[in-house]
C-alpha positions, 0 to 999 in steps of 0.5 A: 527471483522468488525462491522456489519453495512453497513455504519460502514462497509464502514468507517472502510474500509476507515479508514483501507486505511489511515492506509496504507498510514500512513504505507507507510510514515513510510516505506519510512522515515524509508529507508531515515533513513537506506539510511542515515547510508550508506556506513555502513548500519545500516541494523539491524534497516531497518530490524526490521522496515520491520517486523513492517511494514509488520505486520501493513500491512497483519493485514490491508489485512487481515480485509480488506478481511474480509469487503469484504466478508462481502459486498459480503456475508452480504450485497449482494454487490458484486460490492463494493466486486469487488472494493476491489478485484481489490485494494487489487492487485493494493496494493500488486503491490504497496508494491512490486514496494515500495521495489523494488524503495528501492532497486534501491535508495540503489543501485544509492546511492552506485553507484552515477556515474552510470546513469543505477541505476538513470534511474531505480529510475524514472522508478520505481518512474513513476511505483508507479505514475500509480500504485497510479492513478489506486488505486485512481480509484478504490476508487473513483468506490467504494465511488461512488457505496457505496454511491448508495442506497442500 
């Protein structure tokens, strides 16, 4: 449950950001990890670190949705609520370009004389650039309007 204040409201949303960070560097060491075991991956382990991961991350969605609701509902903020709408995309954007950067890593990997699979890489990597541009934004939008007096 989220707590119940404005002010504790706001840090809690803070903090569940750092928590996807934290995931995110755990996501992206582990598939170092996989990508070293290769040619013979050792897709058991990669497998189960998805599980792990995608857990952490629909636990962080899902009460991250429920702080939004509770800006917009609770608080009448439907600004902040906004904000979090459009992070919420942008991080589902992220997460979807993160696996598709794995994929393209594995793929050039296993394809080293291909230059196809290298371009695809930093296309990818300049993807995830804008992506994290974009959701910088949006937080700086929203620590700007939740600093305003209510």
């Amino acid at each position: 449950m989220p707590p119940s204040d404005f002010r504790s409201l706001v840090r809690r949303f803070y903090a569940l950001q750092a928590e996807r960070v934290e995931a995110y560097k755990l996501f992206e060491e582990g598939h170092e990890a996989y990508l070293r075991t290769g040619p013979h991956y050792d897709f058991d382990h990669y497998r189960q670190l998805v599980h792990e991961i995608t857990k952490a991350f629909c636990g962080i969605s899902k009460e991250v949705l429920e702080i939004k609701e509770r800006l917009h509902q609770v608080f009448d903020r439907p600004d902040l609520s906004e904000h979090i709408e459009k992070l919420q995309i942008k991080e589902k954007q992220k997460l979807e370009l993160t696996a598709k950067l794995q994929l393209a890593k594995q793929s050039a990997q296993d394809h080293p004389d291909d230059e196809g699979c290298q371009e695809k890489v930093q296309e990818i990597k300049q993807d995830i650039i804008k992506n994290k541009e974009a959701l910088s934004e949006i937080l700086q939008d929203f620590k700007y309007d939740s600093e305003e007096p209510e």
